[in-house]
C-alpha positions in Angstrom: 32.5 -98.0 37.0 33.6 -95.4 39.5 37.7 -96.4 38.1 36.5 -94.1 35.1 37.6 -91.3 37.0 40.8 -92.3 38.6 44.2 -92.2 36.5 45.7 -95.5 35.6 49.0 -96.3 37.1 51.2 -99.0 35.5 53.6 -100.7 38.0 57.2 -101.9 36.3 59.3 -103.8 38.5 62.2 -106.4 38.1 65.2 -106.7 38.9 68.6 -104.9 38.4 69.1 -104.3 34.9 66.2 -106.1 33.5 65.2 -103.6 31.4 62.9 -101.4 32.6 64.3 -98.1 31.6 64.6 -99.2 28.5 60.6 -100.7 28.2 59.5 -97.2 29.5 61.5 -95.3 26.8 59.7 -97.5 24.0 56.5 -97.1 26.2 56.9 -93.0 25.9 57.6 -93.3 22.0 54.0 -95.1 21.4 51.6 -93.9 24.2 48.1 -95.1 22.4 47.9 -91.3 22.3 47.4 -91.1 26.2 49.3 -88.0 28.0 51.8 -89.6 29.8 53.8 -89.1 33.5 57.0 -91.0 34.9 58.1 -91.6 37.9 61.5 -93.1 38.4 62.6 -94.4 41.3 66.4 -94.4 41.8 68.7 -96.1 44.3 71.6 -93.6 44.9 71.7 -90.1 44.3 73.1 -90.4 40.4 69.5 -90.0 38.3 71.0 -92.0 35.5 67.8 -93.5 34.7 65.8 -90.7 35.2 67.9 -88.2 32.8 67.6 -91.2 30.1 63.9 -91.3 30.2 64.2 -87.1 29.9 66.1 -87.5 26.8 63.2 -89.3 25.2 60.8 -86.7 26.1 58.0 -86.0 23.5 54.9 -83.8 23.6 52.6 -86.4 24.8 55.4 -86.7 28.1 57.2 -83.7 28.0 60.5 -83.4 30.5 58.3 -81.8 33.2 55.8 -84.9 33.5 59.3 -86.9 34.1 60.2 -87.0 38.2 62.8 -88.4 39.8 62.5 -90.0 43.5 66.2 -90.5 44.6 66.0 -90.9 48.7 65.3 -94.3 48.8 63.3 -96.9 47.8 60.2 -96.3 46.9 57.8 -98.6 49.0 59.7 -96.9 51.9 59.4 -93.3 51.8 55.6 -93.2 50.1 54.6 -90.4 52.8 57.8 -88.3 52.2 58.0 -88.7 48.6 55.5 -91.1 46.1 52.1 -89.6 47.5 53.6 -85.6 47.1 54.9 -86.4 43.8 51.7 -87.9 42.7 50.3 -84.7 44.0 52.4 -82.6 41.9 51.5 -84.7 38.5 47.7 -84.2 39.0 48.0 -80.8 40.1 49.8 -80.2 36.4 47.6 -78.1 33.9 47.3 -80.6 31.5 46.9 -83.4 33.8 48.5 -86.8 32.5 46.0 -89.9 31.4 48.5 -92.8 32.8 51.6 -92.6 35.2 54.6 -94.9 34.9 56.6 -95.8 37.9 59.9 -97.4 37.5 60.7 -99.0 41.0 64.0 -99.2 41.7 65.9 -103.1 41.4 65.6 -103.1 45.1 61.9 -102.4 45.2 59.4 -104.4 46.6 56.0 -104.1 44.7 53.8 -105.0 47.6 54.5 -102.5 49.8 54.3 -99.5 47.3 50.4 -101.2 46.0 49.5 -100.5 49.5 49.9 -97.0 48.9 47.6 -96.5 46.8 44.4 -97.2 49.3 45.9 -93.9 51.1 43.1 -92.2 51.6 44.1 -88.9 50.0 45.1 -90.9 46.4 42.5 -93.9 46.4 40.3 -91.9 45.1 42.2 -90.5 42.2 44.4 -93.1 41.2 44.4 -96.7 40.4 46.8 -99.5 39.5 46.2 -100.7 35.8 48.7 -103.2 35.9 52.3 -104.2 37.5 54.2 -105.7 34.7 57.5 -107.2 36.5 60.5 -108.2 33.9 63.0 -110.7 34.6 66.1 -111.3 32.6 66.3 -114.4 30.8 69.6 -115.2 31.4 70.0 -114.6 35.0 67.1 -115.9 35.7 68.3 -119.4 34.1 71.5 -119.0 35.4 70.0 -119.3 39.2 71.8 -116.3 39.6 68.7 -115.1 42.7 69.6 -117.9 44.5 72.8 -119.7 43.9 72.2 -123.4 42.9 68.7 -123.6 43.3 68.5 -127.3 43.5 71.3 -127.4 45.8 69.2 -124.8 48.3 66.3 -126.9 47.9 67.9 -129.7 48.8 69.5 -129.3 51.2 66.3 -127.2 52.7 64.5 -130.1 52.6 67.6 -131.8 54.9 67.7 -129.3 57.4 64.0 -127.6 58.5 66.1 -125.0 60.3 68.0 -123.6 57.9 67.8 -120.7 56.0 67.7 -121.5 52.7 66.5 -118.2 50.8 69.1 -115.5 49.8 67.9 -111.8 49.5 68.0 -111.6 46.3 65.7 -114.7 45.4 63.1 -113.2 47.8 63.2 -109.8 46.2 62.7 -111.7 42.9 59.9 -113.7 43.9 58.3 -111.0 45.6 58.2 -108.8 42.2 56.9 -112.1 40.0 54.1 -112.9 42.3 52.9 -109.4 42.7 52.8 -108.9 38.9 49.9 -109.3 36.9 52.3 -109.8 33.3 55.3 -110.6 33.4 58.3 -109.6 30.6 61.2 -112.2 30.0 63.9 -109.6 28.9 67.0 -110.1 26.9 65.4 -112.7 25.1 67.8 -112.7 22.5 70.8 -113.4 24.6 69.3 -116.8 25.8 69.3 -120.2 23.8 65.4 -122.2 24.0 66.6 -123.9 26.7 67.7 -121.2 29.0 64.4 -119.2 28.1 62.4 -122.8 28.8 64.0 -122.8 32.1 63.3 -119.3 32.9 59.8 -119.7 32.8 59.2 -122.5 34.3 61.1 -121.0 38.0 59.1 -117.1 37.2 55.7 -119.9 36.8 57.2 -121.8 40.3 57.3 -118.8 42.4 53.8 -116.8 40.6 51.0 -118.0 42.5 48.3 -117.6 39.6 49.0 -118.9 36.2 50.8 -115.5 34.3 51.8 -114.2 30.6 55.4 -115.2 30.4 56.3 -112.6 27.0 59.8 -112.6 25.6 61.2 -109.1 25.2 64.1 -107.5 23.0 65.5 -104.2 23.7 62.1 -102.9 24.9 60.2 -103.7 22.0 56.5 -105.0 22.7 52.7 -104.0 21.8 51.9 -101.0 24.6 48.5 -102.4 23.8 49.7 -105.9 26.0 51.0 -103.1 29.2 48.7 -100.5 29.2 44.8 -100.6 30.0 45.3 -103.7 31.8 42.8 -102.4 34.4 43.5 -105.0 36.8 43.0 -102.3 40.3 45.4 -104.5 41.8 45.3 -101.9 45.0 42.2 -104.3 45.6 43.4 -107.4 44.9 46.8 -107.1 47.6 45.9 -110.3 49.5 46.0 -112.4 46.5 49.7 -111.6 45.8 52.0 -113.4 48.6 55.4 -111.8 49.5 58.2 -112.8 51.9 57.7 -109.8 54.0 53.9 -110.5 54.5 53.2 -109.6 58.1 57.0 -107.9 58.9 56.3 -104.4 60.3 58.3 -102.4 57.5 60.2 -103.5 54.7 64.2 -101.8 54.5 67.4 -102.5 52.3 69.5 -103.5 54.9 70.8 -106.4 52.9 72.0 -103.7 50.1 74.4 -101.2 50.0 75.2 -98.3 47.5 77.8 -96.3 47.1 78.9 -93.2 44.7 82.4 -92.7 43.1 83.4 -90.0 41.1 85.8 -91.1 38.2 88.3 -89.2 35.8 88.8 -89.5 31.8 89.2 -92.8 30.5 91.3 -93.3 27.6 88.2 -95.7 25.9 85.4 -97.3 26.7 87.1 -100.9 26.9 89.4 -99.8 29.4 86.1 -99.1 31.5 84.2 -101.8 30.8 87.3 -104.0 32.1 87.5 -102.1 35.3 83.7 -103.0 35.9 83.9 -106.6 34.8 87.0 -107.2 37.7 84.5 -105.3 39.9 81.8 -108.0 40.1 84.6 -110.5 39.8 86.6 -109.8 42.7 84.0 -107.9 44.7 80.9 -109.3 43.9 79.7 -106.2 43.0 75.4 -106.6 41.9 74.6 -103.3 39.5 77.0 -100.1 38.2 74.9 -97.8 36.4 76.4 -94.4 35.9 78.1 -92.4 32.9 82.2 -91.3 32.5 83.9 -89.1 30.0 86.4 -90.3 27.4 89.7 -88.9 26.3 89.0 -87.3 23.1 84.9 -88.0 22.5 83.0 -84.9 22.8 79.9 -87.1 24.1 80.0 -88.4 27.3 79.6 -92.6 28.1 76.3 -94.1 29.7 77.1 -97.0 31.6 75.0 -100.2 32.4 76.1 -103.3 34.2 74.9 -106.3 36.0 77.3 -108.6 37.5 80.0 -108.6 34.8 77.8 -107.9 31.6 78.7 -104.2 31.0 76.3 -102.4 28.2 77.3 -98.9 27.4 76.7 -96.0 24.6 77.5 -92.2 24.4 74.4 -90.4 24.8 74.9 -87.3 25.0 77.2 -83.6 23.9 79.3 -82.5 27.3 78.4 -78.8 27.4 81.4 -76.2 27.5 81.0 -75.2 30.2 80.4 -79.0 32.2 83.6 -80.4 33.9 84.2 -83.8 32.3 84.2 -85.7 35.2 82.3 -89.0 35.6 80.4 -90.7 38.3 79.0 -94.3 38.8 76.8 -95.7 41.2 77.5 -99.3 42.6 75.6 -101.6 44.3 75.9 -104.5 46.4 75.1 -107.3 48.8 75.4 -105.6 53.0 79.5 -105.8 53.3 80.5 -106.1 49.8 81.6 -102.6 49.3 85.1 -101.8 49.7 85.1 -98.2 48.7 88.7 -97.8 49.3 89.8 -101.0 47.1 86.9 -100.1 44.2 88.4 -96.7 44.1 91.7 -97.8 43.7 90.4 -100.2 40.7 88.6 -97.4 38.9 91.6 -94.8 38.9 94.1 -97.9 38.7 
């Protein structure tokens, strides 16, 4: 009984470009008529996220109730940033009656659920729910780890060597914190693929979850929020990789920002960022650019070589139309002086 009082928190994590933006966004546009807050949680200093989310403001989360965290991971800097911004949403007027947090693709739930028994929130806040979404597709495609059978096999060869990749531990660590979990893009996956999907998110959960199949954001805010699973209390009972290690950090990821000129059309683009994870194995590009002759300026989504993008909003007169992108990658990948040269080639 004493949750009553605390504010619901729901939890979405998953990996790069699985859709979480997007599930917010549809989240804000049916609330169950609850006051809503966002926090999102960028990697890189380009709040391309967090000025989408904005643009969907509505009185029951108006732009103000929407904050950005752009210094780093979240589960990393919760003294610096996530317990003062929590601060500032509860110290609001009209106080809000359930607080989103977007983690970033990088994020590891764990550490950031551990927050929460700080002692200057746990009373105030609790977790309703963490609701990781995986993409059908990659998920299939063994893109975490490559050749998953392969690994395994050859694991079971050689005790000694290392047989995870860091990006199938982030990926298990955010299904096997979660307590629903969202198979994105469902659409772009044949039975098969989606079959196969939930069977490796069931493999590496370690109770039996929801598996629901999402389009475009679209799902019941009845199945996400009011969950009221306190999962601040329940920590032990969701295994991670980095149980036990002294701090988690993003070594094995890098970022980097480039600022890029007009493009003569969005194809042209879209082909610059498509030989980008081709020849540089480049993870996530997330950004926006301006286009010769379009008075709206181009938001940009990638993963690996699947570029998504749509104009979403006027350039003002007074802006100068010059674009930027964030990319990310595996520790090493980034050759800034070679990606720049691809982007302006």
């Amino acid at each position: 009984m004493q949750n009553i009082t605390k504010i619901p928190v729901t939890i979405i994590t998953g990996f790069l470009g699985s859709g979480k933006t997007t599930l917010i966004s549809q989240l804000m546009q049916n609330p169950l008529g609850k006051r809503l807050a966002v926090i999102v949680n960028e990697f890189g200093d380009v709040g391309v996220d967090g000025q989408i989310l904005k643009g969907c403001a509505i009185p029951n989360c108006p732009e103000e109730n929407i904050m950005e965290l752009a210094n780093g991971c979240i589960c990393c800097t919760v003294a610096d940033d996530f317990i003062p911004t929590i601060e500032a949403l509860m110290s609001l007027s009209d106080q809000p009656e359930h607080i989103l947090i977007e983690t970033s693709g990088l994020a590891l739930p764990k550490p950031l659920l551990k927050a929460f028994n700080w002692p200057d929130i746990r009373s105030r806040i609790t977790v309703d729910g963490v609701i990781a979404l995986a993409d059908a597709e990659a998920v299939a495609s063994g893109q975490f780890a490559p050749n998953l059978a392969g690994v395994e096999a050859q694991r079971e060869a050689d005790n000694a060597l290392d047989h995870e990749t860091p990006l199938s531990e982030v990926f298990e660590d955010q299904v096997a914190c979660a307590d629903l979990i969202l198979l994105t893009k469902a659409d772009l996956a044949n039975e098969a693929d989606k079959a196969k999907a939930k069977q490796i998110i069931a493999n590496n959960t370690p109770l039996q979850l929801p598996i629901i199949e999402v389009v475009e954001g679209q799902i019941d805010p009845r199945l996400i929020l009011g969950l009221e699973s306190a999962a601040e209390n329940d920590i032990e009972q969701r295994p991670s990789h980095h149980d036990g290690a002294p701090e988690h950090d993003h070594e094995d990821f890098d970022s980097a920002i480039f600022n890029i000129a007009e493009f003569d059309s969005p194809e042209t683009l879209v082909q610059k960022i498509e030989t980008l994870a081709r020849e540089h194995h480049i993870l996530r590009v997330k950004g926006y650019a301006a286009i010769s002759g379009k008075p709206m300026r181009l938001l940009v989504q990638a993963v690996g070589s699947r570029v998504r993008s749509q104009f979403d909003k006027m350039w003002q007169p007074d802006e100068v139309r010059n674009g930027q992108l964030v990319v990310i990658a595996e520790h090493d990948h980034i050759n800034v002086p070679a990606i720049n040269e691809i982007l302006k080639g």
